[in-house]
C-alpha beads as a LAMMPS data file, in Angstrom:
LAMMPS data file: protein, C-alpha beads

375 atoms
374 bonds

1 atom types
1 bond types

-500.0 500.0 xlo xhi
-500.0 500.0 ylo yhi
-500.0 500.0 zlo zhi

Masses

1 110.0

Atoms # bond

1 1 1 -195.484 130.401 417.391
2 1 1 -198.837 131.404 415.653
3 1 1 -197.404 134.101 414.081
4 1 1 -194.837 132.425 413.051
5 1 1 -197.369 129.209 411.582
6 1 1 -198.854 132.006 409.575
7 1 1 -196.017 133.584 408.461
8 1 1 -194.980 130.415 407.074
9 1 1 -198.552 129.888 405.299
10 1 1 -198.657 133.342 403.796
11 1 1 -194.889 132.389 401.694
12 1 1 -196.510 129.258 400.841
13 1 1 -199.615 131.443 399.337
14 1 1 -197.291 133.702 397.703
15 1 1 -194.864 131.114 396.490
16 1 1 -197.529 128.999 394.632
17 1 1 -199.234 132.424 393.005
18 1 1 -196.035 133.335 392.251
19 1 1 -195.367 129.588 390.140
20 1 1 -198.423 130.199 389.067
21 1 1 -197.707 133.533 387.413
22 1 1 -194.484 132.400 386.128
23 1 1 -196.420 129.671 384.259
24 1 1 -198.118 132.232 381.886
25 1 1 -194.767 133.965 381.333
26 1 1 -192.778 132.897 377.678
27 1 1 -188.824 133.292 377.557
28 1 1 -187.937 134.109 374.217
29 1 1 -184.345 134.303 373.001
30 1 1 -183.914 136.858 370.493
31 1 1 -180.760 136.667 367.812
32 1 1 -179.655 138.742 365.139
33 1 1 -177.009 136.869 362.597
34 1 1 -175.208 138.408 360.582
35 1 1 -172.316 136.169 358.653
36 1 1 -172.106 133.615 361.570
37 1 1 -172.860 130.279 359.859
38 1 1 -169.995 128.861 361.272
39 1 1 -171.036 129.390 365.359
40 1 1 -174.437 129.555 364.749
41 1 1 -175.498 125.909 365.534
42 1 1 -173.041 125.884 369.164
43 1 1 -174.697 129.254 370.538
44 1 1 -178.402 127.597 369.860
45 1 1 -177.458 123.993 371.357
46 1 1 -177.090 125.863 374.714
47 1 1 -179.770 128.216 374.115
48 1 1 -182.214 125.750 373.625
49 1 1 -181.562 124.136 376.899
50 1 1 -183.041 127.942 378.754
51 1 1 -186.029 129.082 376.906
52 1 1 -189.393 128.527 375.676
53 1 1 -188.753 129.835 371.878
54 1 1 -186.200 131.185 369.905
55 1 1 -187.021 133.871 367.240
56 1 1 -183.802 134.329 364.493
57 1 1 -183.393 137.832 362.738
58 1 1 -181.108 137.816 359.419
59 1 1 -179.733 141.290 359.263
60 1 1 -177.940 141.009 355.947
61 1 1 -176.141 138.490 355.903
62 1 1 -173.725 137.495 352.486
63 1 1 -172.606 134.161 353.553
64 1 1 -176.184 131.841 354.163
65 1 1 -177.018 131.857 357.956
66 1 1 -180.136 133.110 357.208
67 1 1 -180.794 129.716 355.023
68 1 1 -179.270 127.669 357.599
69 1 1 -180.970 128.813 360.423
70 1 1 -184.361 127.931 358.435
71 1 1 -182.587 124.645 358.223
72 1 1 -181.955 123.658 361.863
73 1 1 -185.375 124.956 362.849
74 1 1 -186.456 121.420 362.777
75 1 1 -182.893 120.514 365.522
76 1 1 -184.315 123.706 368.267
77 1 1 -186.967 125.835 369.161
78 1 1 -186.557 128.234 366.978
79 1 1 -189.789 129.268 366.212
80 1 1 -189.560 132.381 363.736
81 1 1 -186.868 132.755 361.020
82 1 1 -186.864 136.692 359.054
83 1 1 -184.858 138.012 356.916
84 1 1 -184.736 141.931 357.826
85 1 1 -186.920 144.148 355.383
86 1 1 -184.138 147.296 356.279
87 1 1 -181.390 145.156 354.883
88 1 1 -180.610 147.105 351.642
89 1 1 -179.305 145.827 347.984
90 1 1 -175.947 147.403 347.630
91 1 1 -172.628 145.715 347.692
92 1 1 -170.861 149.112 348.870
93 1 1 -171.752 150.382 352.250
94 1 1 -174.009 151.221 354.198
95 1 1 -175.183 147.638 353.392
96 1 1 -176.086 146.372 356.642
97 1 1 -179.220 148.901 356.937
98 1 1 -179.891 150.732 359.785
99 1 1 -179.226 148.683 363.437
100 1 1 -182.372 150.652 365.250
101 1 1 -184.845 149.043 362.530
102 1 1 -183.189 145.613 362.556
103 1 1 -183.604 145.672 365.898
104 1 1 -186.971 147.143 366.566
105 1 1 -188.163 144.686 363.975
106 1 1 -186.492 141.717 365.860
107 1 1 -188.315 142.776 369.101
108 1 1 -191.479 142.802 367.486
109 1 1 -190.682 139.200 365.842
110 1 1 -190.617 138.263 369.354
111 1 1 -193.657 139.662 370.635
112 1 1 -196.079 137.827 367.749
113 1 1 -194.683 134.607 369.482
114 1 1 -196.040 135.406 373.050
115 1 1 -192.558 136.548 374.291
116 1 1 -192.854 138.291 378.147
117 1 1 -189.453 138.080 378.915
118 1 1 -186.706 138.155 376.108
119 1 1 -182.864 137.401 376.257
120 1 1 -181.328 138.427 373.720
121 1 1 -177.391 137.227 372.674
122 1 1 -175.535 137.328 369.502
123 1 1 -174.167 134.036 367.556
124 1 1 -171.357 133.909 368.724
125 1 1 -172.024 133.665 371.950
126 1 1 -173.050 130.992 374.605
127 1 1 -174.792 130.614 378.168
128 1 1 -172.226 128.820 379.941
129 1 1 -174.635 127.672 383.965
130 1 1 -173.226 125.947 386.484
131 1 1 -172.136 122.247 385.792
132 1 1 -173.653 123.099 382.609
133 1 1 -177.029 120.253 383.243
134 1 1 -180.290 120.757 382.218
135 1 1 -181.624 121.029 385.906
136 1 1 -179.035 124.671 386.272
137 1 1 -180.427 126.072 382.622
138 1 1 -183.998 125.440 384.135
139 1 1 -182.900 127.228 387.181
140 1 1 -181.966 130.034 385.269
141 1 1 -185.065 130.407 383.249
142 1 1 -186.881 130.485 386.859
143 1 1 -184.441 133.445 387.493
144 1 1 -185.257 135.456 384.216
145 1 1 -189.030 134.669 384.496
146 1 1 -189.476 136.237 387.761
147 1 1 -188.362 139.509 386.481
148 1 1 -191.495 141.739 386.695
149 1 1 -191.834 144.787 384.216
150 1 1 -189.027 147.011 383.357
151 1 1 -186.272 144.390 385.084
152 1 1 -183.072 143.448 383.798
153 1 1 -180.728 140.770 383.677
154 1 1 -176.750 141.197 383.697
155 1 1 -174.200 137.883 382.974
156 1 1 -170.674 138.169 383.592
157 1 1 -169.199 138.293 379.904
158 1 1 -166.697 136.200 379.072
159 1 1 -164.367 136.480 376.292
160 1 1 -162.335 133.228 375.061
161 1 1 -159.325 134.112 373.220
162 1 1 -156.893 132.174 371.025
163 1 1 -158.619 128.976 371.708
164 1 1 -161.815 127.937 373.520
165 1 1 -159.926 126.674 375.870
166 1 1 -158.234 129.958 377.197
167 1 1 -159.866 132.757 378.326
168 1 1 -158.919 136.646 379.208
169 1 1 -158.557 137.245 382.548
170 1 1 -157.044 140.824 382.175
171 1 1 -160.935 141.927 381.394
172 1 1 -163.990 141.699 383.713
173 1 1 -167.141 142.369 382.342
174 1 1 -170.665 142.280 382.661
175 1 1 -173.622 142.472 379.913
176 1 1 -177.644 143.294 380.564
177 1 1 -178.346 140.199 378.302
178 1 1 -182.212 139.745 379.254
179 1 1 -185.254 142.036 379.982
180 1 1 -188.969 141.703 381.211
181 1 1 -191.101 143.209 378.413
182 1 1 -192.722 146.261 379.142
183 1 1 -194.913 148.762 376.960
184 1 1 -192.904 151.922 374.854
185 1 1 -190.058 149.225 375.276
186 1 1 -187.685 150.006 371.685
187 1 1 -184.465 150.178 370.299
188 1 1 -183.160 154.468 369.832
189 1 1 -179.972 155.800 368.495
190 1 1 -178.367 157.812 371.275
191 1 1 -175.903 160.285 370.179
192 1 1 -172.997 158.158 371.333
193 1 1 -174.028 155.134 369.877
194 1 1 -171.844 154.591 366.409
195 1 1 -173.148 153.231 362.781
196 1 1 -172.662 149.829 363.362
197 1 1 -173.301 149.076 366.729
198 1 1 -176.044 150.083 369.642
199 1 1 -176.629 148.546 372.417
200 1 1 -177.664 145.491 373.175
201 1 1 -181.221 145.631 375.325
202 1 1 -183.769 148.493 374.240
203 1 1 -184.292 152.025 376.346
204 1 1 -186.860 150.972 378.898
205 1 1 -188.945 153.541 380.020
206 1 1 -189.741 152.934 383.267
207 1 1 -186.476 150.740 384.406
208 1 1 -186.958 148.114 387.166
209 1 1 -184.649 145.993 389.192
210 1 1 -181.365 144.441 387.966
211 1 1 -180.999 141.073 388.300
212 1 1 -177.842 139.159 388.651
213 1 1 -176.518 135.865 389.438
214 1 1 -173.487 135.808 391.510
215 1 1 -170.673 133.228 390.034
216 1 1 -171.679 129.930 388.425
217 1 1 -172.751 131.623 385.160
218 1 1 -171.343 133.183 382.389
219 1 1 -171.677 134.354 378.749
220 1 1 -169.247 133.131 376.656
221 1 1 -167.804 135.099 373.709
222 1 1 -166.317 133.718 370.952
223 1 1 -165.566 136.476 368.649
224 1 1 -161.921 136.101 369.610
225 1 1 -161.207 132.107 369.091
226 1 1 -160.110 132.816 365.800
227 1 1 -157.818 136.013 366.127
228 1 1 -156.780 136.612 362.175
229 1 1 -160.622 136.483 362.115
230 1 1 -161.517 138.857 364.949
231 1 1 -158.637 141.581 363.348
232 1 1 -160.383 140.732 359.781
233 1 1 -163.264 142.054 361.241
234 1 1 -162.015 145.048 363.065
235 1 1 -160.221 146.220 359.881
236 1 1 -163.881 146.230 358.073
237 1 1 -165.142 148.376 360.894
238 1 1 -162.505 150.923 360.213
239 1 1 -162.365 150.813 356.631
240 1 1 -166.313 151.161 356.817
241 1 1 -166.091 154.308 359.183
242 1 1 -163.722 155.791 356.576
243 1 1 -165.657 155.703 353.600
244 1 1 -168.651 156.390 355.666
245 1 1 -167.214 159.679 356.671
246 1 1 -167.325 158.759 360.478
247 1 1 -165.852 161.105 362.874
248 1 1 -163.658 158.325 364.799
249 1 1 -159.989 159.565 363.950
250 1 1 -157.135 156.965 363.113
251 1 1 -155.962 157.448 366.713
252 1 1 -159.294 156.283 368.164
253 1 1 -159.105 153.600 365.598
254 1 1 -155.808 152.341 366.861
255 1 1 -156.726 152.683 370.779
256 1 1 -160.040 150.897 369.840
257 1 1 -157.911 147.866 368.902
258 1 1 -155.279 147.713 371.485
259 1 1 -158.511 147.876 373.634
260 1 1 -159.469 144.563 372.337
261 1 1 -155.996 143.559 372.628
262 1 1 -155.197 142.996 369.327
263 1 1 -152.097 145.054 368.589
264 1 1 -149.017 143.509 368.628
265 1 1 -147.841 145.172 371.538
266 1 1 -151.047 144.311 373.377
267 1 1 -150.434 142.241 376.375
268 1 1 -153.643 139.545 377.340
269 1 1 -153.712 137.791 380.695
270 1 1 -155.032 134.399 380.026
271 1 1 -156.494 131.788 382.179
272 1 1 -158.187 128.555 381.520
273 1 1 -161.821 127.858 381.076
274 1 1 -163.474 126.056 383.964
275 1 1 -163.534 122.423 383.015
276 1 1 -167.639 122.254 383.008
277 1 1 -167.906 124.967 380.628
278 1 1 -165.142 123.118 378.390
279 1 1 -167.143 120.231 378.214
280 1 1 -170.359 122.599 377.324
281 1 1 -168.236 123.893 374.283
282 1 1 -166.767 120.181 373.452
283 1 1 -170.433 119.442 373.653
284 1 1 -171.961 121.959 371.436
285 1 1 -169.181 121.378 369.061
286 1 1 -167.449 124.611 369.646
287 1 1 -164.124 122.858 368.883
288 1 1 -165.011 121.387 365.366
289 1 1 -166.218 124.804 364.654
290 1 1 -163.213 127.040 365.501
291 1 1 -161.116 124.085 363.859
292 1 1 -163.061 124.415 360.414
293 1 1 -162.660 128.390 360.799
294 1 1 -159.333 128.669 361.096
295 1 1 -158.947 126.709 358.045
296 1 1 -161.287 128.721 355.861
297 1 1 -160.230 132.018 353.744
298 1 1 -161.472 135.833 354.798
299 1 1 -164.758 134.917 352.662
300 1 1 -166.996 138.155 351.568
301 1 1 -165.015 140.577 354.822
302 1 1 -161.652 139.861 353.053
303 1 1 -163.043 140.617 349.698
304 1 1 -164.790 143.692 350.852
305 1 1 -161.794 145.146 351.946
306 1 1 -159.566 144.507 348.519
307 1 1 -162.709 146.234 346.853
308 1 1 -162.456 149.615 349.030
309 1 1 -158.832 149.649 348.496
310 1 1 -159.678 149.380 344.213
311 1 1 -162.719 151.536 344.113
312 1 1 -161.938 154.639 342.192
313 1 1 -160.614 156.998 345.479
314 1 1 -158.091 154.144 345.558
315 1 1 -156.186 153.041 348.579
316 1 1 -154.086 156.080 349.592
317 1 1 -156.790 156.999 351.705
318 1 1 -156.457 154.089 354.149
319 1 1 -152.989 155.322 354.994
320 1 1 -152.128 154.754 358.977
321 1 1 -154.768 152.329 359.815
322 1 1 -152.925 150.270 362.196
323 1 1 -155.346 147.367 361.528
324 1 1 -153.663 146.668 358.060
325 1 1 -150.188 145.654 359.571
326 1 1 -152.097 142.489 360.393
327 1 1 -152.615 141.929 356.672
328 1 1 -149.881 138.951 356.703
329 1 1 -153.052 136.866 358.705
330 1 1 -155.643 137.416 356.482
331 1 1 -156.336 134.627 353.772
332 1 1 -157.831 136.648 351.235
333 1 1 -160.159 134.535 348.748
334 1 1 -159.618 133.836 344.802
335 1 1 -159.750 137.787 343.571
336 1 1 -163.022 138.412 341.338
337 1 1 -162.361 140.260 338.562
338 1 1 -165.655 141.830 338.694
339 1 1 -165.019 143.669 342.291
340 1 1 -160.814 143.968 342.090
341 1 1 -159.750 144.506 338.587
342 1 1 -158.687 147.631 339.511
343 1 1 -156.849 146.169 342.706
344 1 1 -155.054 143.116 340.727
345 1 1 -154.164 145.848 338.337
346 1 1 -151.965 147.109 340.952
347 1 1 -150.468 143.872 341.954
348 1 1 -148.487 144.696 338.223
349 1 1 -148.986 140.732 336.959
350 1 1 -152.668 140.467 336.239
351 1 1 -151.741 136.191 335.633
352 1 1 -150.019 135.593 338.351
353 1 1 -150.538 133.275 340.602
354 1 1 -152.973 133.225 343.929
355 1 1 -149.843 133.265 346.398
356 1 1 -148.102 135.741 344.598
357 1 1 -150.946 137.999 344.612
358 1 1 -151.505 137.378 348.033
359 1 1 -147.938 138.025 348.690
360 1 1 -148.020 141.751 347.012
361 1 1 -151.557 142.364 348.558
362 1 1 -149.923 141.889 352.120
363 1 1 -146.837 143.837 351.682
364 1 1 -149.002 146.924 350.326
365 1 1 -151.191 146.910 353.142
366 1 1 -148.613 146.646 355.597
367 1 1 -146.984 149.855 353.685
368 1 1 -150.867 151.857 353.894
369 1 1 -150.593 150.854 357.478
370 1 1 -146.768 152.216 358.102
371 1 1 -147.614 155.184 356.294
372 1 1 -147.593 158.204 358.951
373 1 1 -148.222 161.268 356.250
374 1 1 -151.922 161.486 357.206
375 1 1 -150.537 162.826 360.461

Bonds

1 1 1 2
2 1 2 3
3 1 3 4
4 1 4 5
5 1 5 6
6 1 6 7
7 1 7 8
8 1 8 9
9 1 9 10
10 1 10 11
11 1 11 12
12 1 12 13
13 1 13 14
14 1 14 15
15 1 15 16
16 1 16 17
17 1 17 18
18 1 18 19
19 1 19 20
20 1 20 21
21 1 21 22
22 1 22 23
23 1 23 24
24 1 24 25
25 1 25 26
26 1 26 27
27 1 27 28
28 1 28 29
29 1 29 30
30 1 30 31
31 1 31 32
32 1 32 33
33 1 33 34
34 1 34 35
35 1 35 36
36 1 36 37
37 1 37 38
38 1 38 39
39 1 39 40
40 1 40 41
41 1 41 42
42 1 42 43
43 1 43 44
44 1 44 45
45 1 45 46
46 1 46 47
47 1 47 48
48 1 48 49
49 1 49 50
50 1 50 51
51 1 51 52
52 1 52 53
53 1 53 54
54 1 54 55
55 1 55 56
56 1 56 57
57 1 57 58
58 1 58 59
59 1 59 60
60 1 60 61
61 1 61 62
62 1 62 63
63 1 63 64
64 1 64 65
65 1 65 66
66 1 66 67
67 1 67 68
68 1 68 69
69 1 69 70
70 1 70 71
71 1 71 72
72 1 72 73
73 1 73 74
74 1 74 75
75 1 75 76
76 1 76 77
77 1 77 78
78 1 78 79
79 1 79 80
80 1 80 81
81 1 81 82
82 1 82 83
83 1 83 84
84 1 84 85
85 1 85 86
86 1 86 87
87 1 87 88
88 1 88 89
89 1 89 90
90 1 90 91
91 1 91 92
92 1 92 93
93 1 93 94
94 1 94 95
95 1 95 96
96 1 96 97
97 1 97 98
98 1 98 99
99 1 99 100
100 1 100 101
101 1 101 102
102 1 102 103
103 1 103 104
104 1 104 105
105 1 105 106
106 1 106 107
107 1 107 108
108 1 108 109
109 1 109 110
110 1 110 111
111 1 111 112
112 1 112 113
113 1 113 114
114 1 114 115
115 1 115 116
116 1 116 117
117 1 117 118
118 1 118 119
119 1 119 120
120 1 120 121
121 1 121 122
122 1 122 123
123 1 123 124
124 1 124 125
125 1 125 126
126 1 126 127
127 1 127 128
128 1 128 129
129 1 129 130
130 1 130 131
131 1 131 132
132 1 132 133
133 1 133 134
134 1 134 135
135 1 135 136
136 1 136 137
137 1 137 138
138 1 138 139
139 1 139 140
140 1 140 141
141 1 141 142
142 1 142 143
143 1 143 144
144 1 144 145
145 1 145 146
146 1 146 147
147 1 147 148
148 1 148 149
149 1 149 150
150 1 150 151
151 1 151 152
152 1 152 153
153 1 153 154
154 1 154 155
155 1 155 156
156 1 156 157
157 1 157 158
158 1 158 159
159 1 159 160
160 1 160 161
161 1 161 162
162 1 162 163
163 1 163 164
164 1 164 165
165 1 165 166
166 1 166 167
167 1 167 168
168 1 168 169
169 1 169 170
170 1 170 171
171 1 171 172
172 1 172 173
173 1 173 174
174 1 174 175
175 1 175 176
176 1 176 177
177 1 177 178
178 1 178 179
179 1 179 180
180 1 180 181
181 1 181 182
182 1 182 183
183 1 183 184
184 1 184 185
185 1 185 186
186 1 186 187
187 1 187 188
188 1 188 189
189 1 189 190
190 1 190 191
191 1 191 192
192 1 192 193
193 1 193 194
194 1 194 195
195 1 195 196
196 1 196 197
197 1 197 198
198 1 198 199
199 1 199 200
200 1 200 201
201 1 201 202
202 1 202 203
203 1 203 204
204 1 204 205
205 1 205 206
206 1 206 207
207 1 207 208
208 1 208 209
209 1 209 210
210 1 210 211
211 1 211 212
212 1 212 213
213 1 213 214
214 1 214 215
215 1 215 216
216 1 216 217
217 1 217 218
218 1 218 219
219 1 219 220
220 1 220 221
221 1 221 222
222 1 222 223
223 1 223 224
224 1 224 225
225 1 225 226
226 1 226 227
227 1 227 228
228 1 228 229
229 1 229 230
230 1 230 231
231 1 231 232
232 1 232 233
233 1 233 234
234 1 234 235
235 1 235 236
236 1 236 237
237 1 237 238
238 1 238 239
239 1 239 240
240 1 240 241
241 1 241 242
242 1 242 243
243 1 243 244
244 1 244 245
245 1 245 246
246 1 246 247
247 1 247 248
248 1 248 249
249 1 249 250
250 1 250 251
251 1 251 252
252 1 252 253
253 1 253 254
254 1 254 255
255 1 255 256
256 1 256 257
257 1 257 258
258 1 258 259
259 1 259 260
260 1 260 261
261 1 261 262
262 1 262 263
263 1 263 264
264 1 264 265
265 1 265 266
266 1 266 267
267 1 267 268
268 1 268 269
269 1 269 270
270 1 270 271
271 1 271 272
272 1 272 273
273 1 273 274
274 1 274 275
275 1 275 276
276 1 276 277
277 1 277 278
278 1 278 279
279 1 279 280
280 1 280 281
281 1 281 282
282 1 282 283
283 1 283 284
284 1 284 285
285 1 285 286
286 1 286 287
287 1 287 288
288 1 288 289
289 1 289 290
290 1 290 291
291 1 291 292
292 1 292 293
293 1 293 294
294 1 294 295
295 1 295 296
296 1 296 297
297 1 297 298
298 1 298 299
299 1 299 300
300 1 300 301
301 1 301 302
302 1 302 303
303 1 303 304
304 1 304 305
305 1 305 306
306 1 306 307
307 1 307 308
308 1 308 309
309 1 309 310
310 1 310 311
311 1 311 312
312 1 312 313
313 1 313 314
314 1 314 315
315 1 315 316
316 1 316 317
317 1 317 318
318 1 318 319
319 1 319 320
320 1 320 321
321 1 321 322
322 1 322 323
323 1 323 324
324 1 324 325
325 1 325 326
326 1 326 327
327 1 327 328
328 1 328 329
329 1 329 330
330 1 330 331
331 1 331 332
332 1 332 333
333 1 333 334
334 1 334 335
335 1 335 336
336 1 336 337
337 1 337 338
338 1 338 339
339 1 339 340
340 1 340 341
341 1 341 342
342 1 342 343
343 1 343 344
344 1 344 345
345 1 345 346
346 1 346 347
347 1 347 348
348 1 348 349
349 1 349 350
350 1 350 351
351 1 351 352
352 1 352 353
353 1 353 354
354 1 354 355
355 1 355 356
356 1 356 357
357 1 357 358
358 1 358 359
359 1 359 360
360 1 360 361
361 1 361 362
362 1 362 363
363 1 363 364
364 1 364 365
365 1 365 366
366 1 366 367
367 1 367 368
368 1 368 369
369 1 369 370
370 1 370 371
371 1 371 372
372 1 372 373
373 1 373 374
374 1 374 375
């Protein structure tokens, strides 16, 4: 019984140094934004429910989030708000800069706060917790701030599909989303990693326990609400590894997209959402947001693509990318005669009018995508 009586003092010790420690610890969520004004505000109105601080990287962005987040810095915790200094001037690619310096620079934006511990999601994304009350977020952040150097965190990843309401049950995933700071911690380009896209944590060094919360949380994805959207943005991807020179071939192309389930033939297993994370979404107005989307023209993605397919190589090039056959979804914005003169020259009728053109733009995409001489 005495050992036991000291046993029990001895947690009690080590429980209140532990509280103790935690209490000198900072979470710090870490974003980079790029074109997401419209989700933007529902990822931070969870977010802000977890940690400490939120630090906001701009990594080119043509459509204002970088403005707006400046804007509801006053609404969150958002503590830092930088546009990145790798972020180049052109309006032909490689205009995004260079992923490894956005987000080496976005790491270090979170270290002149205090950060210790960092999670780091995108924008269109949200921490869905248990019921989804402030008492399961703080249990979380207990969770994450016990992580000791070199840890990791991995969520079960979510993605939401058609409607935020419905979500894909034909793809179980988890996602390292948080880390415990540790020093030599930074962002490399491994040789596997493409242009666009590296992973999401940094190479730790000296790599410590992984964390992980079994059921009862979730990150939710929302890239694929909006699914004329979510193809828009595939079809850049490809487009942008073709003038790029990228290695991926058109087959890879087309398998990366019926991977995401976003061919026609694709078939999607769908389930729905788990009523408390519903009202998390209703809450964070994740409804009004998808609603206002889907309403909304391609924007700067839709005009980026008409102005590959008119720059002077033309748009032979682009034959067999499966990714144009969805052309018929995309609502391509007024054409600007600065960037597709040479593309309305094309459409024959330089006066005609917007549905017309958008009519003839479709129908010659959907021919690029049909076209099989490439092979």
């Amino acid at each position: 019984k005495i050992w036991v009586f000291l046993l029990g003092i001895a947690l009690s010790v080590w429980e209140l140094e532990t509280n103790h420690q935690i209490s000198k610890y900072k979470l710090v969520a870490l974003i980079p934004v790029r074109d997401e004004i419209d989700y933007f505000p529902v990822c931070l109105r969870a977010l802000n429910k977890l940690v400490h601080s939120i630090v906001v990287l701009d990594d080119c962005s043509r459509d204002g989030t970088g403005e707006y987040a400046k804007f509801l810095a006053n609404q969150f915790r958002i503590e830092r708000v930088e546009r990145s200094p790798h972020c180049t001037h052109r309006t032909t690619p490689p205009f995004w800069g260079d992923e490894v310096l956005h987000r080496n620079f976005l790491l270090e934006l979170g270290r002149s706060v205090g950060g210790s511990h960092f999670v780091i999601i995108d924008a269109d994304e949200i921490l869905a917790v248990g019921g989804c009350q402030n008492n399961d977020f703080a249990s979380l952040r207990e969770h994450m701030l016990r992580m000791t150097s070199g840890d990791i965190f991995v969520m079960k990843y979510i993605t939401l599909w058609g409607s935020v309401n419905r979500m894909r049950m034909d793809k179980s995933d988890s996602k390292a989303v948080a880390f415990a700071d540790q020093e030599g911690t930074e962002y490399l380009r491994r040789s596997r990693d493409d242009r666009l896209h590296i992973p999401r944590l940094p190479i730790i060094k000296r790599p410590g326990r992984v964390w992980e919360l079994s059921g009862g949380a979730a990150l939710l994805h929302l890239g694929f609400v909006d699914l004329p959207r979510a193809r828009l943005k595939n079809l850049v991807y490809n487009l942008f590894d073709m003038v790029t020179g990228s290695r991926k071939s058109r087959a890879e192309m087309t398998q990366g997209l019926a991977d995401q389930g976003l061919t026609s033939s694709a078939k999607v297993s769908l389930g729905e959402l788990p009523p408390p994370w519903l009202e998390l979404l209703t809450d964070c107005g994740t409804l009004k947001a998808a609603a206002d989307l889907s309403l909304r023209d391609g924007g700067w993605r839709a005009q980026q693509v008409l102005s590959w397919l008119s720059d002077g190589m033309g748009p032979g090039r682009f034959t067999g990318i499966t990714a144009l056959e969805f052309a018929s979804d995309i609502k391509f914005p007024s054409f600007d005669p600065e960037e597709t003169v040479k593309f309305v020259s094309m459409t024959e009728k330089q006066g005609q009018s917007q549905n017309v053109l958008q009519g003839r733009t479709v129908r010659m995409l959907r021919r690029l995508a049909r076209d099989t001489s490439w092979q």
